[in-house]
N, C-alpha and C positions, 0 to 999 in steps of 0.2 A: 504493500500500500504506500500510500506518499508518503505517510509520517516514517516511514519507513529510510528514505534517502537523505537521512542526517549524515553528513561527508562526518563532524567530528565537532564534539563536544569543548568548545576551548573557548576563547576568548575569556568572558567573565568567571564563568568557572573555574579557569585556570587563576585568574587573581584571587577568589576565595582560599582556591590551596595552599596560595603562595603566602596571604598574610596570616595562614593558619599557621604554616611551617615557619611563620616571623614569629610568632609566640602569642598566637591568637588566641591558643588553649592552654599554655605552658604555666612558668613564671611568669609572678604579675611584674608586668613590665613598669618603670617609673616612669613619673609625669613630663611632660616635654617642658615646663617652666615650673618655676617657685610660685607654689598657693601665694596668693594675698591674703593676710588676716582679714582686707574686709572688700568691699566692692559698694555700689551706688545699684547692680544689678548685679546678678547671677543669672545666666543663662545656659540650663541643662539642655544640652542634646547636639552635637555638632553635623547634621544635617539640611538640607535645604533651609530649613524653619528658622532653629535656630542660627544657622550663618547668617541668614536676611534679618533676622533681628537684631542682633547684636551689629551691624552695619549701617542701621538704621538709628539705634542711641548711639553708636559710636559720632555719626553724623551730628549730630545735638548736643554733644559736648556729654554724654553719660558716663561717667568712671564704671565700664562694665567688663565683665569675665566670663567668656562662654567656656565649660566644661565638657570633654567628652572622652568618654572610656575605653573608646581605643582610636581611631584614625579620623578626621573631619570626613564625611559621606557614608561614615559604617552604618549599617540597619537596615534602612531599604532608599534612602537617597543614591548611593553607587549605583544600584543597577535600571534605575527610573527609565525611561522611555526618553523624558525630556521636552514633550511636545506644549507648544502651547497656542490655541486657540481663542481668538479676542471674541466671538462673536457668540453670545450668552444669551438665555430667557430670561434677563436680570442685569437691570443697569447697574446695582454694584457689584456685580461680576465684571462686567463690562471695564467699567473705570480703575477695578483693582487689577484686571489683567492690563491695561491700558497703563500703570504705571509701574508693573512690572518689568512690563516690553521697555519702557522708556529707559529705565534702571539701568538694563541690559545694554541699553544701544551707550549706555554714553561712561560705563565702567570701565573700560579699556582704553580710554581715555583720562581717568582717572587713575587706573591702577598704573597703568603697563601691561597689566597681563587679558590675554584675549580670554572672554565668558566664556566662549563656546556658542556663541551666539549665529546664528545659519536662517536669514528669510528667506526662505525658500517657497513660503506661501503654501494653505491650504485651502483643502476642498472637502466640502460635503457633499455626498451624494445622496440623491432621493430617486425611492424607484416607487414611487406613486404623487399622485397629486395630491394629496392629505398632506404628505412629510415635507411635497414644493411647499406649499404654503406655510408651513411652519419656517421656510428657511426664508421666505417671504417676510415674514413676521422677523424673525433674525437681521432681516437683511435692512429694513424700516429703521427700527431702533438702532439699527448701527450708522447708519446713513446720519442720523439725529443726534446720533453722540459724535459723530467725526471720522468713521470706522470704513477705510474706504472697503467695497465690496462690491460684488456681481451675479446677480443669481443668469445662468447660462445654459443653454442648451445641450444636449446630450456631445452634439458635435463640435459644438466652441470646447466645451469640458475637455472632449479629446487632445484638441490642439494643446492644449496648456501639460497634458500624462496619454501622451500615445498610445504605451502600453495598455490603454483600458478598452472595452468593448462598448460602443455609445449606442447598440443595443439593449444594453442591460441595466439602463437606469433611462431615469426621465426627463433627466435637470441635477443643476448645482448651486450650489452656493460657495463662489470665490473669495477669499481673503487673503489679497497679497502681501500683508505686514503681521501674517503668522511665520511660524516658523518654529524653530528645533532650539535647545541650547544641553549644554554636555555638564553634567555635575558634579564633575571633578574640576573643570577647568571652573564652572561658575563661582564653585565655595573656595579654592584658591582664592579667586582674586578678591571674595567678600571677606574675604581671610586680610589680604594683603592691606585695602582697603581701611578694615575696622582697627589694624594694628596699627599704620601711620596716622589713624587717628587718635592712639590712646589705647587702643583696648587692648585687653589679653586673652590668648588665646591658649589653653590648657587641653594638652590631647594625654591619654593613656589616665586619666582620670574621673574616674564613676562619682556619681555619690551615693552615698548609700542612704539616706534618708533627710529629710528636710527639717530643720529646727523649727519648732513649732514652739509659744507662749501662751500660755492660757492668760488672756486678758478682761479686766471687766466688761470689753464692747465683745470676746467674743476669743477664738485662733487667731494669732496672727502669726506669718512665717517672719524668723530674724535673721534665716539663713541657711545653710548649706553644711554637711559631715560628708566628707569622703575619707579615702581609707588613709589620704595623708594631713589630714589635718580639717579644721571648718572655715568657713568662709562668713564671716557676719556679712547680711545684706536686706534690705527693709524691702527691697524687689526681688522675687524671683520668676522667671520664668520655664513653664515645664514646656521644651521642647522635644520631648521623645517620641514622638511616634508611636509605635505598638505598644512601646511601655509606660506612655503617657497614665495609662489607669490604675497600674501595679505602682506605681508614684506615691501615691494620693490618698488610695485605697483605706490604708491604716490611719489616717487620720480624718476618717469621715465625710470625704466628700471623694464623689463614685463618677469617671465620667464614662459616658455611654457610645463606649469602643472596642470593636470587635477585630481581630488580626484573619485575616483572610489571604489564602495564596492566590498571587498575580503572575500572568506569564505574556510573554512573547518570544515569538522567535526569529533568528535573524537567518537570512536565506542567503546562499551562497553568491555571488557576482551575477548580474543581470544586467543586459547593456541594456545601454539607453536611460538608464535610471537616476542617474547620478545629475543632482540639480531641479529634477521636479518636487510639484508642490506635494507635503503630505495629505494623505487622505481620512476621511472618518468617514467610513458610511453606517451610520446608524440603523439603518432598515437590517443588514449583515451582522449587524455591532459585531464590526469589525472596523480597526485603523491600521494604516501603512505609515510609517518613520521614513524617511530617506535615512539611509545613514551612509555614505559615500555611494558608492554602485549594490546596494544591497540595500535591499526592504525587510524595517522590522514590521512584523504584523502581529496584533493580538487585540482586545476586545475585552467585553462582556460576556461569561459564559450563564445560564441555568440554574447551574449546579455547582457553584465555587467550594472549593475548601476551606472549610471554617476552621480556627487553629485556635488550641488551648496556648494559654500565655507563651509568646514567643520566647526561649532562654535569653538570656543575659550575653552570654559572649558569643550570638550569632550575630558576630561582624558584619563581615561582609562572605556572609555564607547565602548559598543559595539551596535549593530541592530537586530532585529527580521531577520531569518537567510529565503528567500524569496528563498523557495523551486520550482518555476516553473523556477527559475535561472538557479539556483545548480541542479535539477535532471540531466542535464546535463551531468554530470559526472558519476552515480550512475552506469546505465547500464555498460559501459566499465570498472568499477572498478570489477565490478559482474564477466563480463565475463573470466578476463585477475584472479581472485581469487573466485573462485568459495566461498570456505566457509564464504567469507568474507559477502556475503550475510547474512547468518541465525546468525549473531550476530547484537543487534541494537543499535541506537546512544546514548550516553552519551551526550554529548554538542554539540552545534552549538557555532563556532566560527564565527562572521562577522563583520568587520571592514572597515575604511575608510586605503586606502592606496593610495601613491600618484602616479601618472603614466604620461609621458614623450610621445612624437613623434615617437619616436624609439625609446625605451623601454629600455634606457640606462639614467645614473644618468647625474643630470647638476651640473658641477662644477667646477671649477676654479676662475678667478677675473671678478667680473662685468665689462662688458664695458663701463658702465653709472656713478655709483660710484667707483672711485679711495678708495684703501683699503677695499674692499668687497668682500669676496670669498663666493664660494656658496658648498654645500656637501648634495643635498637633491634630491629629487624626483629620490627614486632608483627601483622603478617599484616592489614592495613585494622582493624585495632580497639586501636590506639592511645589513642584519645581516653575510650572507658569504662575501661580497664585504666590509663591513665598517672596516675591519684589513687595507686592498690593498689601501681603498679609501681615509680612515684617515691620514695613511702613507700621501701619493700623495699632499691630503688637507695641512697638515703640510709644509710641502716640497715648494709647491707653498705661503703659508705663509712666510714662512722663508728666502729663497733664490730666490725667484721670476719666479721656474720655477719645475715640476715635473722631478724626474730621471726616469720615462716612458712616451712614447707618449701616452700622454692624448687626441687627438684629439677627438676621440670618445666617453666623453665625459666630453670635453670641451663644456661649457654654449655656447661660440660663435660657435658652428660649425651650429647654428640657425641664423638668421639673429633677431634687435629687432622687425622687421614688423612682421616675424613670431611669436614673441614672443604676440603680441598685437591679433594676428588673434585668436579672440575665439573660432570659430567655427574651422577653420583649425585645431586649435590642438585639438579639441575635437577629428574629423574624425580622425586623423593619431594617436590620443594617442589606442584610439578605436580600431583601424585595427592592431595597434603595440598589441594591450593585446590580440586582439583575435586570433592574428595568432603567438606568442610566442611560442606554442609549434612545428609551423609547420619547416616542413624542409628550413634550411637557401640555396638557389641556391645563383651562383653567379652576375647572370641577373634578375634575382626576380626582379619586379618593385612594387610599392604600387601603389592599387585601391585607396585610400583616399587620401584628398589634393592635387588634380592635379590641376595644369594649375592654380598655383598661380600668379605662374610670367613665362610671358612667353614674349621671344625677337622679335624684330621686325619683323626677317621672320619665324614666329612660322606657320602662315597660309601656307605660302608656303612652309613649310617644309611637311605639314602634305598634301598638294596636290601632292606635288609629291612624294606620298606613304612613309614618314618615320614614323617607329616604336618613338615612344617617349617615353623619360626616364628623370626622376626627379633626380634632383642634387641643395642640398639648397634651394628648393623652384622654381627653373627655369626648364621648361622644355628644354631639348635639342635632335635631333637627334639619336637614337642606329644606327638606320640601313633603310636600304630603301628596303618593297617588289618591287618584280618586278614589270614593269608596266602592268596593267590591272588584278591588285590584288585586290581583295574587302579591303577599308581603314582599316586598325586596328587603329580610333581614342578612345580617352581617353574617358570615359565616367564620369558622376557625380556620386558621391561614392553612394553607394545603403545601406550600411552598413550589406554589407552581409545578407540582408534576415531580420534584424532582427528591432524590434521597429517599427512595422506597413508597413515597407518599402518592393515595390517587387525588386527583381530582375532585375536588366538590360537588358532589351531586346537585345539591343544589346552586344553580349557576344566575340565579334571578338578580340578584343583587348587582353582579359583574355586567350582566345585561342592561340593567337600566343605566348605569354606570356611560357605557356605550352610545348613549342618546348622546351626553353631552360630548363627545369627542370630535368634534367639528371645530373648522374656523373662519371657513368662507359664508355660516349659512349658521342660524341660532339652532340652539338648544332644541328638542327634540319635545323639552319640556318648559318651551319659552311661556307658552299660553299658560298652560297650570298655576307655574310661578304669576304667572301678571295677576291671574283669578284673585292667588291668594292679595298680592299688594294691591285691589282695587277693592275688597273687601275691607281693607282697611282703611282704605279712605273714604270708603263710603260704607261703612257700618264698623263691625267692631272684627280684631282675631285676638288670638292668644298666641305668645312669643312664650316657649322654656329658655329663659335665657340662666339657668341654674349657674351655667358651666364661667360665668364673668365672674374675674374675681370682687371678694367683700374683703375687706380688709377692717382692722379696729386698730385705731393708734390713741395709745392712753398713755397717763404718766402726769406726772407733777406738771414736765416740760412740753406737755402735748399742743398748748397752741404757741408756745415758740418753736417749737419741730412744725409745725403747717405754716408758721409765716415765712420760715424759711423753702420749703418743700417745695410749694406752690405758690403760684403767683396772683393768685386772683385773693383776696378778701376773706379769711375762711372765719374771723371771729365776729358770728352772728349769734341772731338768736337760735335755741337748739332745733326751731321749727324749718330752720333753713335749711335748701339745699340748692350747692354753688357748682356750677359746673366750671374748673379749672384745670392748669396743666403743671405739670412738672417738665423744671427745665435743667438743661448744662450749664455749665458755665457761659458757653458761645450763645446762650439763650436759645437752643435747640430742644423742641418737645422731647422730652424722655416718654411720658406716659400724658392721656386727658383724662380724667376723671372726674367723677361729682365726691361731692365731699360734703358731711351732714356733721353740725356739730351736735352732742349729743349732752342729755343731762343723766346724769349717772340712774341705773333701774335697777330691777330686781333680781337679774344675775342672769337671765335667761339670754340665750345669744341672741336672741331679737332686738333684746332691752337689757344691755350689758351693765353690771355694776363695776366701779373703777375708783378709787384715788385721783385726785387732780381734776383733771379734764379727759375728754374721750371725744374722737370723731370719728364717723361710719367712712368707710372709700368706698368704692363701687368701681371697676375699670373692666377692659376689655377681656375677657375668658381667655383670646390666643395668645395672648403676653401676660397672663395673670403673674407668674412667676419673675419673669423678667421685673414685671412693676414692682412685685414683693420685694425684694432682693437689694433692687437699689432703690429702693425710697429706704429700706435697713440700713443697709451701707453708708449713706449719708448719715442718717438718724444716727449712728455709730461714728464715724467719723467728725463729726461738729458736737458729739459726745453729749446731745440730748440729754436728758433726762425720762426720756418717754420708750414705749416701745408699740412694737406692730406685732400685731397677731395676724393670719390668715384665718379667714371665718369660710372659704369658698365650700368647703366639701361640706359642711354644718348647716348651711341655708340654703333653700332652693329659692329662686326667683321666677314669679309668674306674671309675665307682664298682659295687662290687655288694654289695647289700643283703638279707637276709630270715634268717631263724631256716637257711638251709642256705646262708647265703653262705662261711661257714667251711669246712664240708664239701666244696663246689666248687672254694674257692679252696686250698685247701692241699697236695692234690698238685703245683699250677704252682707254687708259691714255696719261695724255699729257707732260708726262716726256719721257727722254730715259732710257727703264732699262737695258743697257747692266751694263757689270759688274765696267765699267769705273763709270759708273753716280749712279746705286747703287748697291753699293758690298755688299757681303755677309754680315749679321747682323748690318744691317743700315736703316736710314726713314728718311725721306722728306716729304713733303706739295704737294700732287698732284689733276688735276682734271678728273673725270670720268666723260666724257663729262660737262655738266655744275657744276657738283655736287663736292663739295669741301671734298677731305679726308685727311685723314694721310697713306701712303704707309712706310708699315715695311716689309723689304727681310728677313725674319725669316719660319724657319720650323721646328715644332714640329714633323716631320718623317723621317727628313733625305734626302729630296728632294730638286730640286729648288723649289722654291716659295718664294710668298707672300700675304701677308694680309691687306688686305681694312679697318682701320678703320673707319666707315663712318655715320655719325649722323645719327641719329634714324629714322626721317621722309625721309629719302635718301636712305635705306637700299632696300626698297623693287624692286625699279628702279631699283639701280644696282648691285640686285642679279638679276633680270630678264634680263638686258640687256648682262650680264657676259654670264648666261646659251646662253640666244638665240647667243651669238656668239661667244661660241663655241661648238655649237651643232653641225655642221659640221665637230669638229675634237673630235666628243666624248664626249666632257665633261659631267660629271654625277656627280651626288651628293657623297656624305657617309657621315659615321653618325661616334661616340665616338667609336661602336666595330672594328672597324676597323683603326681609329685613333691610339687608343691602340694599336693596334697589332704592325701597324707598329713602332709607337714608341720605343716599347720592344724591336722588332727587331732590328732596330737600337742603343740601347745601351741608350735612351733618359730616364729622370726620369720621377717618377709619384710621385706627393709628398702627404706622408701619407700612400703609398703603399712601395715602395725600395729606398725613400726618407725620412726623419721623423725625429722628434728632438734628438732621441737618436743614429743616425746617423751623422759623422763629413763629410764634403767634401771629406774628405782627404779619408777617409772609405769608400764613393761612389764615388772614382776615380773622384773627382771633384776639385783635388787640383789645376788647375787652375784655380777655382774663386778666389783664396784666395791669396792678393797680399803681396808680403813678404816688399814693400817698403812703403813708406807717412805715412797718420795719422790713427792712430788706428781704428779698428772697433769690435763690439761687439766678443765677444768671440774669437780674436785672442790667445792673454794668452795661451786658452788652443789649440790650430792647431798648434803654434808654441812647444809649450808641445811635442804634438803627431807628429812632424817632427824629433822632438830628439831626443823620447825613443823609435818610430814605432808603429805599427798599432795592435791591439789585433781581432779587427776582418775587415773583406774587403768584398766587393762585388764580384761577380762572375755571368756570366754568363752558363745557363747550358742547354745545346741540347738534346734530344733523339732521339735517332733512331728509338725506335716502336712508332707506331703512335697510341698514347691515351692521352686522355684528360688529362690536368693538370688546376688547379685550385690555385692556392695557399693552404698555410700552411701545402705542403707537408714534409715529414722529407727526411734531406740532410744526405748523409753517406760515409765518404771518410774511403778508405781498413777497411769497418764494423764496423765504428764507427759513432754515429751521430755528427755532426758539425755543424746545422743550419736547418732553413725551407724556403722552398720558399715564398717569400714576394712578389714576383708577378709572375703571369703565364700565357701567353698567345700563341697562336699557331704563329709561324714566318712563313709567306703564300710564300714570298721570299725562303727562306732557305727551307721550306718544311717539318719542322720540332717545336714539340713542346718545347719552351723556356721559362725558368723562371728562376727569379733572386733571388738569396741569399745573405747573408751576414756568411761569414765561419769564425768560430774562433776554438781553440785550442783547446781539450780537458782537456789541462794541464795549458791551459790558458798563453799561451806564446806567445812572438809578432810572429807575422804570416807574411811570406813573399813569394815571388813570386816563390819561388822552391818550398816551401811546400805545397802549392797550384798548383804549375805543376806537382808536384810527386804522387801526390796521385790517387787512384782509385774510379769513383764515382758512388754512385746510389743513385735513386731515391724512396722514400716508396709513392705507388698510391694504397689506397685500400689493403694495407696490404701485396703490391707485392712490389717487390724491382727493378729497372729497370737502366742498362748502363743509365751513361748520360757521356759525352764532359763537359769537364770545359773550358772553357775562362775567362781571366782576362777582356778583352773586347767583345762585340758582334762580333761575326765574318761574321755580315752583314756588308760590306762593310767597312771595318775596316779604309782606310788613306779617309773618309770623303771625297770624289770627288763628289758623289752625288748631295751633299749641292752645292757644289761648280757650279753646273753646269756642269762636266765635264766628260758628257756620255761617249765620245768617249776612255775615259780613264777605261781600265775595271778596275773593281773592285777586288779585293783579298777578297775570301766569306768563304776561306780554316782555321778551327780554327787558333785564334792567341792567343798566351799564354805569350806574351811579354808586 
């Protein structure tokens, strides 16, 4: 058979033997410098991660020390691939590859020594019209961010890699400022680099465990023990790779990383090949390396090998390369290059690489250990991301916050339960490696890891036919079939067929899944969803929004912990409730929350009893953790006196919303809600029939309503009691797609989408949280900054007339120029029209104001097409806010407003 014409096993391989027989197993060898008693940073791990960081503070003046335990690239940086690809489903992908490549192109100039840096340009290949469009979508966004590209015909494709068959695909996607770079020559010269600037660089030294202080805010690390001495350092960073989690482990904070075998293989001399672009075809998941006149190839397999903790002194060792894996890949590499067949292999590459839940790197500051950043588990693409991620790592080192939104991946956007579940991150690291090359949709759900945590009316959400979608580990509602639909329930992950495992007999859930996988043409379940948000505007539904977090901050120091936290006003009466944000330093949204202050009760977690002061949080359920974490962290650091609880899994929340949620809701409750008794964004202590809750007049759509916070053992009652009375006036469920909608149409934020930390209030038309009077709060400085000099970029809403899908990370173009992408897009079922939001700045980079933004001409790129949109400074759903208010009778103004 093919796999069969391997000429001879050498190249990498033969270097594993050779640093083995240098004393890779032997005597431990001594350190290549003298420990420093102390350092400003400590930096474990000398691979991709770790070299790009330590490069990065050395750049900034940081007195820092990276550490490694035997040679710079040992572990799984040596035998990397090296590929790197700019053109992402994610503008911060985009922009951290984008300052990787820059890193690259101008350290050899810096150093003296050459990266290993090679543009050679790649190519995606698509063998259906579903995957053209995705690279469509790729190719928009990239155009928008600066990314030159070309999506091209089967026979232009050829021109550019002869060797391929331009019968066996359909199209591509070009990008000529990709390319290759070599990992030995790149951490030299980051090496060369971070040492003329200061740093020290320590090879043939381990650490064996982290200095840890128990302190009144908490752990904090002071430093570093290796086998020749410690390292005092008030930063560290864990750069190790696979061993990133065996780190950490013993001192109670767990991250959610699994070691997995990776391969490719490198094929004997093939002419003609030397100097073309590398390839990825995704449909195959399979990718082509140039590497001189030979092609490496390898991919995505099924069936990966999943590895118990990697040892300690696998260097730079590799595995016998397990061909019933890897054939995986061979046939579609055959078919998609015919010649590539009749040349046979030179080496097997196979190694341990680390791998993540979502298949994105974890890093930022431990929640557990104070002074402990993390920079590892980067899913086999370490080496193009570790310029972008170095940077970022540094950054959060230094000043206590990235200059991009790192949500995605931030360590906390896991919870640490997740972090503990072995088996959970097994299934989802799994399903994240196996389906990497597949087409990213926007409603894409994951088979693995379901029904980790689910909220009190999870059973009856999923009886009365709701579709279910994973968010941090919680299941919540998408959407509700109709009744007397066969259930689309979750099933136990099967692992795709593979490792002895069959199939899911029941296959409903994956099917409906199916509807949404489009991009030229909506949702399959567009109408459903509209049903449900038109019900809302015009009568009442019920939202489980159990799964957002609740939060309680109490304490002597509790309302100086909230004047600092948050910016908006939080010492009210305890009837109040303040919709504000949490910011950075740079006055970047951290988290938007509502915020209730509270008068101490009777202990029950409705109605908490407290010392001091106490106020309710409320914030988004997909970042619940993230928001915990660092509103702690600060609370700790500025050394409060107060603390936070998390209340999320202890209260469920039952919101109901629409111009008759009053009328439904006021026979069960034994308060009055006109507007006298609770006005708009306000809460009280009330009872639903026996059952004791916290009632908040708050809406996430723009409607009347209100929301039940209601103990956990209570929930199921009085969702059942809620529904059966107002089943008479309609009342119906719905789920988050429709949530969504309306909110967008309304003008409401989503934070992490047209919310986020490189975003100011002031920017998202939010400058009423931010009070210009009393005692300071975090990142005022800079809001008061940007009230002076004005705004460089703003938000925007944007309408279209033809009716086609939008998606996000569309490119924005005001009279032919690009200005921005959409950061969120969804269909406005109200208005009738599809809406998504932007953030516009200048091409010339000047402050931007409200004329220049009503002067201009705009269009939208879908697909490669350019389409009219309507600008608005605000939604033009209902623009003076009556709704909220209750105040049907008052029509609304829906006519653009640009004021």
């Amino acid at each position: 058979m093919w796999r069969h014409r391997i000429l001879q096993q050498t190249s990498r391989r033969e270097i594993s033997k050779q640093v083995k027989a240098d004393g890779g197993g032997g005597a431990r060898q001594q350190p290549s410098g003298s420990l420093p008693a102390s350092a400003d940073v400590v930096v474990i791990g000398g691979g991709s991660a770790g070299c790009h960081t330590l490069y990065h503070l050395a750049r900034r003046g940081v007195k820092a020390v990276l550490l490694e335990r035997a040679q710079l690239t040992a572990g799984t940086t040596w035998h990397t691939a090296g590929l790197l690809w700019r053109l992402r489903p994610n503008d911060v992908d985009i922009q951290l590859l984008a300052n990787s490549r820059r890193m690259l192109q101008g350290l050899e100039e810096e150093t003296g020594l050459d990266p290993g840096w090679i543009q050679n340009g790649g190519i995606f290949i698509a063998h259906n019209e579903t995957r053209l469009d995705e690279y469509r979508r790729l190719a928009t966004v990239g155009s928008a961010l600066g990314i030159e590209n070309q999506v091209l015909s089967p026979e232009e494709t050829q021109k550019l890699f002869p060797l391929l068959d331009h019968s066996a695909f359909v199209g591509s996607l070009y990008s000529p400022g990709d390319g290759v770079m070599d990992p030995a020559m790149l951490c030299a010269a980051l090496k060369k680099a971070a040492t003329n600037l200061g740093a020290q660089v320590i090879e043939n030294c381990g650490v064996d465990d982290l200095l840890v202080e128990q302190t009144p805010r908490g752990k904090k690390v002071v430093g570093v023990t290796t086998p020749f001495g410690d390292i005092k350092a008030e930063k560290v960073v864990n750069a190790t790779g696979v061993w990133g989690r065996d780190l950490v482990a013993k001192h109670g904070s767990h991250l959610p990383l699994v070691p997995m075998k990776h391969a490719y293989i490198v094929s004997e001399s093939i002419p003609g090949v030397r100097g073309l672009p590398n390839i990825r075809d995704h449909d195959y998941s399979t990718y082509f390396r140039i590497q001189g006149d030979a092609i490496c190839m390898g991919g995505y397999e099924p069936n990966p090998i999943l590895l118990e903790p990697v040892p300690k002194d696998f260097h730079f060792g590799l595995y016998e390369l397990d061909w019933s894996v890897f054939e995986a890949h061979v046939e579609g590499a055959q078919k998609l290059c015919p010649s590539y067949a009749k040349y046979g292999v030179k080496s097997t590459v196979c190694g341990p690489e680390s791998f993540t839940p979502d298949h994105k790197p974890l890093m930022g500051p431990d929640p557990i250990l104070d002074g402990l950043y993390h920079n590892c588990g980067f899913n086999s693409a370490g080496m193009m991301f570790g310029g972008g991620c170095g940077e970022q790592t540094a950054l959060w080192v230094i000043q206590g916050q990235p200059d991009l939104p790192m949500f995605g991946f931030d360590l906390r956007r896991f919870t640490q339960e997740q972090g503990k579940a072995t088996q959970w991150i097994r299934e989802k690291s799994h399903e994240s490696y196996v389906k990497n090359y597949s087409m990213v949709f926007k409603y894409d759900q994951p088979l693995a890891g379901r029904d980790f945590q689910k909220d009190p009316l999870h059973d009856e959400m999923t009886k009365a036919g709701a579709v279910m979608e994973e968010k941090q580990g919680w299941e919540r509602p998408g959407f509700f079939l109709p009744s007397g639909s066969r259930k689309a329930v979750v099933q136990p992950y099967d692992w795709y067929g593979s490792y002895g495992h069959q199939r899911n007999q029941d296959s409903e859930y994956e099917k409906v899944l199916d509807g949404d996988l489009h991009y030229s043409r909506f949702s399959e379940y567009h109408d459903l969803i509209g049903s449900e948000a038109m019900a809302c505007r015009n009568n009442a539904v019920v939202f489980n929004m159990s799964y957002f977090a609740k939060l309680l901050l109490e304490g002597p120091q509790a309302q100086e912990a909230a004047d600092w936290l948050f910016s908006a006003n939080t010492n009210r009466d305890p009837s109040k409730t303040v919709y504000t944000c949490a910011l950075n330093d740079a006055g970047g949204v951290e988290a938007d929350v509502t915020i209730s202050r509270l008068a101490s009760g009777s202990g029950e977690v409705h109605d908490p009893k407290f010392n001091g002061q106490g106020f309710y949080i409320v914030a988004g359920g997909a970042s619940a953790f993230y928001t915990y974490s660092s509103l702690r962290a600060e609370i700790r650091r500025k050394g409060f006196n107060a603390s936070l609880k998390d209340l999320t899994a202890e209260l469920g929340v039952i919101s109901i919303q629409g111009p008759n949620s009053r009328k439904i809701l006021q026979p069960l409750i034994d308060c009055d809600l006109s507007d006298e008794q609770v006005p708009p964004n306000s809460t009280r202590l009330a009872k639903f029939g026996d059952v004791g809750l916290r009632l908040l007049r708050v809406s996430f759509v723009g409607e009347l309503g209100y929301e039940l916070h209601v103990p956990k053992k209570d929930c199921v009652a009085v969702y059942r009691s809620l529904m059966n009375a107002g089943a008479e006036q309609d009342l119906r469920n719905a789920g988050y797609r429709s949530l969504y909608s309306l909110s967008s149409e309304k003008g409401y934020h989503l934070w992490s989408f047209d919310l986020r930390p490189d975003n100011t209030p002031l920017e998202a038309g939010l400058g009423f949280t931010c009070r210009k009077t009393g005692a300071e709060y975090r990142g005022k400085a800079a809001i008061e900054k940007q009230r002076t000099k004005g705004l460089k970029k703003r938000l925007v809403y944007l309408t279209l007339q033809d009716q086609i899908p939008i998606w996000g990370l569309e490119g924005v173009y005001r009279n032919g120029e690009p200005v921005g992408i959409l950061r969120r897009a969804e269909y406005a079922y109200s208005l009738g029209k599809p809406l998504g939001q932007a953030y516009i700045s200048r091409p010339d980079g000047q402050i931007i104001d409200a004329d220049y933004i009503r002067n201009g001409e705009y269009e939208v790129d879908i697909l490669g097409k350019k389409y009219r949109a309507d600008c608005h400074l605000r939604s033009p759903f209902d623009p003076t806010g009556q709704r909220v208010l209750g105040n049907y009778a008052i029509e609304s103004k829906t006519k653009p407003n640009n004021k």
